[in-house]
N, C-alpha and C positions, 0 to 999 in steps of 0.2 A: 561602547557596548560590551557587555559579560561575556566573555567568551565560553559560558557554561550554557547547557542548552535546557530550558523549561520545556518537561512534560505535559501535556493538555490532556489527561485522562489515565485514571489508576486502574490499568485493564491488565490481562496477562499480554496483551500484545505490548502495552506497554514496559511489561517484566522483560521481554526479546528485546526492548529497544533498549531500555537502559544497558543492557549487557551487550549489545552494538556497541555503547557508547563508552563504556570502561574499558572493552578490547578497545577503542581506536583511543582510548587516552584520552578523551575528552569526558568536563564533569559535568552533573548532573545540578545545577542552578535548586531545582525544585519538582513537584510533583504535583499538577493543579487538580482538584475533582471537587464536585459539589456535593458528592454522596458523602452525610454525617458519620455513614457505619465507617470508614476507612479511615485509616491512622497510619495508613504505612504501605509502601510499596516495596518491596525488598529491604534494603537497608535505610532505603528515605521515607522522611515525613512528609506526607501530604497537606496541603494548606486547600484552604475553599479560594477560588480564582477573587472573592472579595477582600479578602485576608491579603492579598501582596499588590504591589504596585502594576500597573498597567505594565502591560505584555509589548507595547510597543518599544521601549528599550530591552525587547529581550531578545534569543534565538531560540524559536521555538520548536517542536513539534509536536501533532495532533498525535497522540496513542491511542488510539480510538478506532478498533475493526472495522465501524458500518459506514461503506461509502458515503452513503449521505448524512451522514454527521457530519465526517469528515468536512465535505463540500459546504455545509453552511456554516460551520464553524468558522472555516478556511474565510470563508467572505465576509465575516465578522470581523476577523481579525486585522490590526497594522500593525504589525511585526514580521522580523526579518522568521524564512522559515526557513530551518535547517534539516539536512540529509544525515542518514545513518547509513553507513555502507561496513557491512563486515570485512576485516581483514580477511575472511576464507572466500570473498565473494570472489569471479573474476569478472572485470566488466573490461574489455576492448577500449582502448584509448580512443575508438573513433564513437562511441556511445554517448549520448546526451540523456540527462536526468535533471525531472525537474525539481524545485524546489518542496521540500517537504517528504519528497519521498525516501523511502526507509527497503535498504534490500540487505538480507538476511545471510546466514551462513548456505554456504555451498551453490547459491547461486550463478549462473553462468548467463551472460548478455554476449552477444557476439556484434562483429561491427556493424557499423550504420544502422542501428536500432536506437529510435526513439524514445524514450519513459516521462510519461506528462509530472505533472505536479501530486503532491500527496498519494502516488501509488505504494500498495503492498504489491514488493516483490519477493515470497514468502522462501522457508527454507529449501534450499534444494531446486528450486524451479529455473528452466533452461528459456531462455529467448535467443532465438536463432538468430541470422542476420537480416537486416531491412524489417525489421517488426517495427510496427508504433503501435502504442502503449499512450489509448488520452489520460485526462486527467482523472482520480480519484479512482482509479482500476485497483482490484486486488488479486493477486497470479497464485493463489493457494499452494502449501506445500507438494514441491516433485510433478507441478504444471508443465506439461514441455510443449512448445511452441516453434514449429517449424519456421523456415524465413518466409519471410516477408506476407506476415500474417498481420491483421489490425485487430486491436483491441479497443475501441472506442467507450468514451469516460463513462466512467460506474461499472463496468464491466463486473461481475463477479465470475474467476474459474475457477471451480472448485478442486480437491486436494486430488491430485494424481491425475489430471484430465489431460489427453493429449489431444492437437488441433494440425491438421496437416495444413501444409504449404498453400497460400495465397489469402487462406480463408478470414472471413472478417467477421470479427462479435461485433454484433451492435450495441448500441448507449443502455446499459440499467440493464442490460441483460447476464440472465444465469445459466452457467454452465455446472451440471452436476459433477460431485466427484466420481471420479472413476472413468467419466465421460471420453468418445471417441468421435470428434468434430470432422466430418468429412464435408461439408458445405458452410453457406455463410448461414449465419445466426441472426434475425432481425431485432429490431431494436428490441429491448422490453421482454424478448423472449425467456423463456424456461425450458434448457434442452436438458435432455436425460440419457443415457443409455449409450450404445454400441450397433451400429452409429447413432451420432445423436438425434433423438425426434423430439419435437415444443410439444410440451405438456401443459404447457396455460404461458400467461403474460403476466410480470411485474403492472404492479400501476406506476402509470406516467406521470402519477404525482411527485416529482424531485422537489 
């Protein structure tokens, strides 16, 4: 297998990851997207995912913001999926991270904290100790997350939200930016504000 890792989507989240991946000294394979207007992602050519050879001999990752992209893409796919960890992040040697996920400059995980599969863990954002973190979550720029807080899969928290201790998002739910989580969030919700109050529900349809 290549040990260069294939892009799945020409996004600007994808522009942060390629430059993850130059800081950690690892190449760039390719850049896959179906959209015709693109020719280029920073310094690389995009190709249409029918133009290259099956992704199954590759390592890849999904560049692509919207959790649920992410998640069916992810179930689409047989290939190996690779991590992007910045050399400024720090993450505690007792941390687990699951495949696919991508965590950002200045990042701080602390121990016995869990991170599912294909999560954004964005720049700047703090996870305490004893957090879990399910699958295809995104922690928005300068998110700080007290311990032993859950974030259950799809999660969105938006850029600068703080969540005190114990508290749990539920699955597809949205935390606004700026937001102050002093209780638990149910599934699907939309909290807003200081402290947070549900402003309406995501639909259930994942």
């Amino acid at each position: 297998m290549d040990n260069k890792v294939t892009l799945y989507g020409a996004s600007g989240h994808g522009k942060v990851i390629i430059d993850i991946l130059e800081s950690m000294g690892v190449g760039i394979a390719t850049v896959l997207d179906d959209n015709p207007n693109l020719k280029a992602l920073l310094t690389y050519p995009i190709s249409k995912p029918t133009e290259v050879d099956r992704v199954e001999d590759r390592n890849v990752i999904i560049s692509i913001g919207n959790n649920k992209v992410r998640k069916a893409l992810s179930q689409k796919m047989n290939c190996h999926f690779a991590q992007a960890i910045h050399p400024t992040a720090t993450l505690s040697k007792h941390t687990r991270l699951g495949e696919g996920t991508v965590v950002m400059a200045g990042v701080i995980i602390n121990p016995d904290t869990t991170i599912g599969a294909h999560c954004i863990i964005n720049t700047g954002a703090i996870v305490e100790h004893d957090c879990m973190i399910g699958d295809f979550v995104h922690l928005s720029p300068n998110v700080s997350l007290a311990g032993n807080v859950q974030v259950m899969e799809g999660a969105h928290v938006g850029i600068g939200a703080s969540v005190i201790q114990g508290v749990k998002i539920g699955k597809w739910a949205t935390v606004g930016a700026g937001s102050v989580i002093i209780k638990d969030v149910p599934d699907y919700a939309v909290v807003v504000g200081n402290p947070g109050k549900i402003i309406k529900y995501n639909t259930t349809n994942e």
